[in-house]
C-alpha positions in Angstrom: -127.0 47.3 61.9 -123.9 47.8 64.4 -123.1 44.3 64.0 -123.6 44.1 60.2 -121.1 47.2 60.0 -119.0 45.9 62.4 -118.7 42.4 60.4 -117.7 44.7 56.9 -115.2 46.2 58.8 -113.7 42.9 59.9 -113.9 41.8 56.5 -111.7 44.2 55.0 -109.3 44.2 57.6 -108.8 40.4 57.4 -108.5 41.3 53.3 -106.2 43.4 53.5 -103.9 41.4 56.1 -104.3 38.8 53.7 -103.1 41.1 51.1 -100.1 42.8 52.8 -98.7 38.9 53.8 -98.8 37.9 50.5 -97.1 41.2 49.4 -94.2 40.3 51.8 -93.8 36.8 50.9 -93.4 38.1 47.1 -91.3 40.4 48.3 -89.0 37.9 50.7 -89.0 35.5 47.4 -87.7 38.2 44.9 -85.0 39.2 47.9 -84.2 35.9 48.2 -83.9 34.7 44.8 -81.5 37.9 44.2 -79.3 36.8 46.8 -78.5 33.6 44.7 -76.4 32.6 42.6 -78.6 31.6 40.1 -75.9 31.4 37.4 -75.6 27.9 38.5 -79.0 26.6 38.0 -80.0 24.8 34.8 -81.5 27.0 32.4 -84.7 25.0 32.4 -85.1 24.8 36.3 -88.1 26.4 37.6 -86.8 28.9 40.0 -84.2 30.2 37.0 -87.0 31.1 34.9 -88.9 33.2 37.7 -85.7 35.0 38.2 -85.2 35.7 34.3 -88.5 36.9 34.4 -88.9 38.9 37.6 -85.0 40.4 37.1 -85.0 39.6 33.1 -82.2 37.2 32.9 -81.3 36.9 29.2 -77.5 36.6 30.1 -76.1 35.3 26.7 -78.0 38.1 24.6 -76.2 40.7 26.7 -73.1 38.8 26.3 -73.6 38.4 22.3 -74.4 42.5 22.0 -71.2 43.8 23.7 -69.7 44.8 20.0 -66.2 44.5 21.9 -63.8 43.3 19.9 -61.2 40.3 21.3 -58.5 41.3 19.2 -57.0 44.3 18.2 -54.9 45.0 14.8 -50.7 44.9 15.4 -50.8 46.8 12.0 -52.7 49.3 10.6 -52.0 51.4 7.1 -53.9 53.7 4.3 -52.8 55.3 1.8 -52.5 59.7 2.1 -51.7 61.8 -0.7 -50.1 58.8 -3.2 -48.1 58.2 0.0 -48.3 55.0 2.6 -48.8 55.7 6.2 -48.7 52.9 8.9 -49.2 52.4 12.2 -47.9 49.5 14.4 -47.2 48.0 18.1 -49.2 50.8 19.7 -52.6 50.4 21.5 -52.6 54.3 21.9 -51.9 54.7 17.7 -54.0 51.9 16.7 -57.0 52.7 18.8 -56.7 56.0 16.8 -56.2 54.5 13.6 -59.3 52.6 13.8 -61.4 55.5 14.8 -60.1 56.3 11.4 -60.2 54.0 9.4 -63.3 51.6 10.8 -65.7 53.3 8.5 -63.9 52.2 5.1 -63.5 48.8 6.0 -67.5 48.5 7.3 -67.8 49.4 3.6 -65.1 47.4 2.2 -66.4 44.0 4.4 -70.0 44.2 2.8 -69.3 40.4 1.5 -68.4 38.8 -1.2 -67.0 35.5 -3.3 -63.8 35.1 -2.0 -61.3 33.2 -4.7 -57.8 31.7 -4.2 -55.4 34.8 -6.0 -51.8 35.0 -7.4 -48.9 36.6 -4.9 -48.1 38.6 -8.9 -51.7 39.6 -8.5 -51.8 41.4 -5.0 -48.2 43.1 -6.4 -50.0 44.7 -9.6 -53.1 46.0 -7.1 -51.0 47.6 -5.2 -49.2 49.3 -7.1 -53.0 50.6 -8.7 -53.6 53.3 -6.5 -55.0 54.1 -2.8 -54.8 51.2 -0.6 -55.6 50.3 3.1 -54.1 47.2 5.3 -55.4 45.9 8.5 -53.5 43.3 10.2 -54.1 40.6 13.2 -51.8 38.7 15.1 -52.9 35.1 14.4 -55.8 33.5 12.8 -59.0 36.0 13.0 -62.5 34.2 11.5 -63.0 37.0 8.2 -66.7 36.7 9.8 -65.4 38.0 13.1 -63.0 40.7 12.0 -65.8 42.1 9.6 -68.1 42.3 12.3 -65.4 44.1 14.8 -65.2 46.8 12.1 -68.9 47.1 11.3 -69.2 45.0 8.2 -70.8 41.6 7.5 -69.1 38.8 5.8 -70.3 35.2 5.7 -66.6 33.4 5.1 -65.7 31.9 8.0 -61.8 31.7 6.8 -59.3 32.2 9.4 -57.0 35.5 8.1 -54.4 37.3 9.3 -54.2 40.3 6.9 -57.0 42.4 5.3 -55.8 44.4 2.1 -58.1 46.7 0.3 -56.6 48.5 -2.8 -59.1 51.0 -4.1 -57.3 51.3 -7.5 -57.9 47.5 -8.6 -61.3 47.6 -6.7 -60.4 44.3 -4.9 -60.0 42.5 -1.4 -57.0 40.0 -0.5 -56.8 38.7 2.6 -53.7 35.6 3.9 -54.6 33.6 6.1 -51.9 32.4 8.7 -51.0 29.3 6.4 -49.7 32.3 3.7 -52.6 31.3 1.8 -54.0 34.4 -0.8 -57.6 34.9 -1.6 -59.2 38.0 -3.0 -62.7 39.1 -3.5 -64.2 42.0 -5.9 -64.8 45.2 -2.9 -65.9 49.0 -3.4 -66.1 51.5 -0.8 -67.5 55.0 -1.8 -65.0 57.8 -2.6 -66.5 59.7 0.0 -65.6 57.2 2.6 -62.0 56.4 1.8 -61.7 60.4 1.7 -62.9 60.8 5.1 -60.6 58.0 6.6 -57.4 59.7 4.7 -58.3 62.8 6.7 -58.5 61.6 9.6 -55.6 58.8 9.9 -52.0 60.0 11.3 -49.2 57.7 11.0 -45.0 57.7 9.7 -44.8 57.0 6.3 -43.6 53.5 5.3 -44.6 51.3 1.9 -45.1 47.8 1.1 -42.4 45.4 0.4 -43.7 44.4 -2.8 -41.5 41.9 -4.3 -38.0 42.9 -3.1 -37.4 40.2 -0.6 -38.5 37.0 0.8 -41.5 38.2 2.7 -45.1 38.8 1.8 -45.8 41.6 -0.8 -48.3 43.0 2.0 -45.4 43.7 4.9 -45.4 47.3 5.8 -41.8 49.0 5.9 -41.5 52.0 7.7 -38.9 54.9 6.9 -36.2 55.8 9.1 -38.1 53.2 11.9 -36.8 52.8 15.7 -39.1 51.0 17.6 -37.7 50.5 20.9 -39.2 48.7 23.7 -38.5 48.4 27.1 -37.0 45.0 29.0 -39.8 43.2 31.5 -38.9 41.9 34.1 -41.2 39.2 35.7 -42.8 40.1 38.9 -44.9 37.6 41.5 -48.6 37.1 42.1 -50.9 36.5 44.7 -54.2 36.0 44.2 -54.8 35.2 48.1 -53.6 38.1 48.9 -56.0 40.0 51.8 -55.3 43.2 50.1 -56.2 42.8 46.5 -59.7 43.4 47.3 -62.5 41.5 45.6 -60.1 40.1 43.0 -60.5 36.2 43.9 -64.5 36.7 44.6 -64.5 38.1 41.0 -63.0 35.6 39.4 -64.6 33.0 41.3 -67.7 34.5 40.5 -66.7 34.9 36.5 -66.4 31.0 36.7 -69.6 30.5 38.8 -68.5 30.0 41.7 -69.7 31.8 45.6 -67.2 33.4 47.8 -68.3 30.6 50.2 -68.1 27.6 47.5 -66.6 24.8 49.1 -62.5 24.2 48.6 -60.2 21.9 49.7 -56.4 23.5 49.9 -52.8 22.0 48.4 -49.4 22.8 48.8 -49.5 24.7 52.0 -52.7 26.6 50.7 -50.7 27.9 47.6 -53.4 26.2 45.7 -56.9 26.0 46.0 -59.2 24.1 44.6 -63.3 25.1 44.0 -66.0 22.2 43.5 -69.2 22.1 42.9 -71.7 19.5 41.7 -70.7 20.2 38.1 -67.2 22.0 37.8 -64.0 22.5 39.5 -61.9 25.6 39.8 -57.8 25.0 40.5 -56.5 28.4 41.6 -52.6 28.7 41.8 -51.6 31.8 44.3 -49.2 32.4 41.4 -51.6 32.9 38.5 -53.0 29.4 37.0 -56.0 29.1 36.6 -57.6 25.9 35.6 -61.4 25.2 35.2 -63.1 21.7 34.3 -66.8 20.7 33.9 -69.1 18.4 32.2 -71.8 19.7 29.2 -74.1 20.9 32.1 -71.2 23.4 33.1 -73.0 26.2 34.6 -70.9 28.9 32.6 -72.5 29.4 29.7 -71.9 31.6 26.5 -75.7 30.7 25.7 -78.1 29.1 26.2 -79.5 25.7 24.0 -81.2 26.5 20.6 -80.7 30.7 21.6 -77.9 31.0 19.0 -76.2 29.5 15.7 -73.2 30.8 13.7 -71.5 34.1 14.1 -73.7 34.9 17.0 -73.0 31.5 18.4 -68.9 32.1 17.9 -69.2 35.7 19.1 -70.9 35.2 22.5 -68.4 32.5 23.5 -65.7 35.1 22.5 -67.4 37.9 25.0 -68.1 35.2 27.6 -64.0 33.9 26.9 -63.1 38.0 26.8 -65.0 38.9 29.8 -63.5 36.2 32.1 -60.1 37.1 31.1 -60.7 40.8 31.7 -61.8 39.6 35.1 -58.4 37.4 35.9 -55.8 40.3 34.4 -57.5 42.4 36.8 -57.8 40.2 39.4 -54.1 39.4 39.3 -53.2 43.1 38.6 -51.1 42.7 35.8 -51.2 45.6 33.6 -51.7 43.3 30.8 -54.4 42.6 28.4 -55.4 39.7 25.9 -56.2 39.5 22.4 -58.0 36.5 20.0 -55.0 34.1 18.3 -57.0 31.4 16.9 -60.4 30.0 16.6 -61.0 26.1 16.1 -64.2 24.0 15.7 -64.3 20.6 16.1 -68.5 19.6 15.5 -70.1 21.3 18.4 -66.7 22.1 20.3 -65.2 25.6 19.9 -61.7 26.3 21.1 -60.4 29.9 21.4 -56.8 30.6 22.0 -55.5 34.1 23.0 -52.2 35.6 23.5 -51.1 38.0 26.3 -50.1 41.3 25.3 -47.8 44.4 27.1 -48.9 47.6 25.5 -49.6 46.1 22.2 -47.1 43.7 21.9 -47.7 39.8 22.4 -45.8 38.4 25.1 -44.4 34.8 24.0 -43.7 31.9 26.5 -43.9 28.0 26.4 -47.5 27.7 26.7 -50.4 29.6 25.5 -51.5 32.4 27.4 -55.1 31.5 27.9 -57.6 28.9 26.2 -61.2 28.5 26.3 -63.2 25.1 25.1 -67.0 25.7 25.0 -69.0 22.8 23.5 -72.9 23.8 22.2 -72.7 26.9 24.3 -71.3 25.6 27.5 -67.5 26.4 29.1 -66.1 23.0 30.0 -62.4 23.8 30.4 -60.4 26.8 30.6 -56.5 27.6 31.6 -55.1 31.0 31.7 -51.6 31.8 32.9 -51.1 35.1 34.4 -48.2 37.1 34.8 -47.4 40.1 36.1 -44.4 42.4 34.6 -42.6 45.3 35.5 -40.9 47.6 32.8 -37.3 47.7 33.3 -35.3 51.3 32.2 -33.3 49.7 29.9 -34.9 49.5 26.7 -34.2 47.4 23.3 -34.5 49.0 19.6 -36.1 46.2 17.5 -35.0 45.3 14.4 -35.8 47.6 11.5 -38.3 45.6 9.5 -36.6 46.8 6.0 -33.5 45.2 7.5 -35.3 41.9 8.6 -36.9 41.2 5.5 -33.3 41.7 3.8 -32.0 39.3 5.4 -35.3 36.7 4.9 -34.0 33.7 2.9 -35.8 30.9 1.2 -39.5 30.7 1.3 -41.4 33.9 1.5 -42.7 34.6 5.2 -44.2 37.5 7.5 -42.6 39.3 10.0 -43.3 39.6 13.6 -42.6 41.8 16.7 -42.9 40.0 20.2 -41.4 40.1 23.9 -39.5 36.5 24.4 -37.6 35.0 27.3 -34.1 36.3 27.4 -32.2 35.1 31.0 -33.8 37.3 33.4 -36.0 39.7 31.1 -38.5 39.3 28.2 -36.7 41.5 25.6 -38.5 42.6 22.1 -37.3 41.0 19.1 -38.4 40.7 15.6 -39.4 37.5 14.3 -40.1 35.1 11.4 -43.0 33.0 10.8 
């Protein structure tokens, strides 16, 4: 009997060794598997699937539900009291404008047939009552823009300016061509009512058909915006006491603190590699990526999205990045969506840099993004770091730009351009 009992007893023990060593080799493989960097397997690699499924991966979904819009409005206006109220150039003012106003156009952007419409035809609806305007700078997919502000649309046009006159019951939107299309829209009474409470701007009014400028540009009463001069400061991105910036943004791109680099112009640039991609870093802010269709930064992954969800989790996987360099190079800068182009399966965003609100214009575009079926295969983003100077600039009154517009009818635009030393506000054509 003592040796049959002493037998169990060594039995169990040996279980539940046996049991406790393959609890710590689970465990070491789970610690060791969330020490890598597994964005730079292949989707379809063994080891990335345990990890999706042990840490629940799922990367692109997370990326396609942000709901963070890449763009905000330059212009925002609604109609009070039979008077027009507008808000411009501000992030401060339009963030509060479309707490606002994001309700009625959720409403408004339910879809619709959108047909080409007559410049005498947006002139006659907005003279018809209540109206709201909602304006981009560049070309913003009418898919996109609806989805920013809670809606739905299907059109995949590239517009500019959204213009909803309750009176006429009717859409128009211009794309960045000055093309006009409008579409048959309602929003309940209840819901423009609410927005009119709630929105605070100076009063202005549309230009209708006085001048050489779209019917739809706002002009503001007794307006002085004045900006101030920016001067152009330096960057280091090597620089021991900017903290994790370069590990973030060589991590936003895929890359290890220790990825292998080789260094150029006495280590003023550095370049990343991998087996699939390359990282250029310039000390002074460019940033250059290139990789082939297996590019281990990917919006999503292969047959996980089509369409608007395919377009918007490139857009939060190009947004995110960028949020990652402006911070990295501590710029007090931020970017917003300019244009959206497809090519087949290739997708190229294009974004501008912006100094509280207003788009800082240079030589080359502030940042693109070229993702083709999902995957980021080349990237360039030019940071720059400015310092507000105290001189500041009153911009052109926009009643007196579009009195002296000439010729073909246009839009206006307010922008920071290269002037000697400083970026000075101006007001534009286009």
């Amino acid at each position: 009997m003592n040796q049959a009992g002493h037998s169990v007893k060594n039995t169990a023990k040996n279980v539940s060794l046996i049991v406790l060593v393959l609890l710590l080799g689970v465990l070491c493989a789970a610690n060791w598997l969330a020490g890598m960097n597994i964005d730079q397997m292949p989707a379809d690699n063994l080891l990335r699937r345990a990890y999706d499924h042990v840490f629940g991966g799922a990367v692109g979904y997370e990326l396609r539900s942000s709901g963070v819009a890449a763009a905000e409005p330059a212009q925002l206006a609604l109609t009070t009291d039979g008077q027009l109220y507008g808000v411009q150039y501000s992030l401060t003012d339009i963030d509060a404008g479309l707490e606002a106003v994001r309700p009625l156009w959720a409403a408004v952007l339910s879809d619709g047939e959108l047909e080409q419409a007559e410049e005498a035809e947006l002139v006659a609806a907005l003279r018809a009552g209540d109206c709201a305007l909602l304006r981009y700078h560049g070309a913003i997919p009418l898919s996109v823009a609806a989805g920013w502000m809670g809606g739905s649309w299907q059109s995949d046009l590239a517009v500019e300016t959204l213009v909803y006159t309750a009176g006429s019951g009717q859409l128009f939107v211009r794309t960045d061509t000055g093309a006009l299309y409008a579409a048959a829209a309602d929003a309940d009474e209840s819901v423009l009512r609410a927005a009119q409470q709630g929105f605070r701007g100076l009063s202005c009014q549309f230009s209708g058909e006085a001048y050489a400028v779209y019917p739809e540009t706002l002009l503001f009463d007794r307006e002085t915006l004045s900006l101030p001069l920016l001067k152009a400061g330096s960057i280091d991105l090597f620089d021991p006491q900017s903290g994790t910036g370069l590990e973030d943004l060589l991590d936003a791109f895929g890359f290890t603190p220790y990825a292998n680099y080789y260094s150029e112009q006495n280590d003023r640039v550095r370049v990343f590699v991998d087996d699939v991609s390359t990282l250029r870093v310039n000390a002074a802010g460019l940033i250059q990526y290139a990789a082939g269709a297996d590019s281990t930064v990917r919006a999503y992954d292969a047959g996980e999205a089509a369409g608007r969800a395919a377009l918007d989790a490139q857009l939060d996987c190009a947004r995110t990045i960028l949020d990652t360099a402006v911070r990295a190079g501590e710029t007090d800068t931020h970017a917003s969506l300019y244009a959206v182009q497809h090519n087949g399966n290739r997708t190229t965003l294009v974004f501008l840099q912006m100094y509280g609100g207003v788009p800082v214009l240079g030589d080359n575009d502030f940042a693109t993004f070229v993702f083709e079926n999902g995957s980021l295969t080349s990237a360039t983003i030019r940071l720059q770091r400015f310092h507000a100077d105290e001189v500041r600039r009153t911009v052109l009154p926009a009643r007196q730009a579009a009195a002296g517009a000439q010729g073909e009818t246009r839009s206006l635009m307010v922008a920071y351009r290269s002037d000697g030393d400083y970026f000075a506000p101006g007001r534009f054509y286009l």
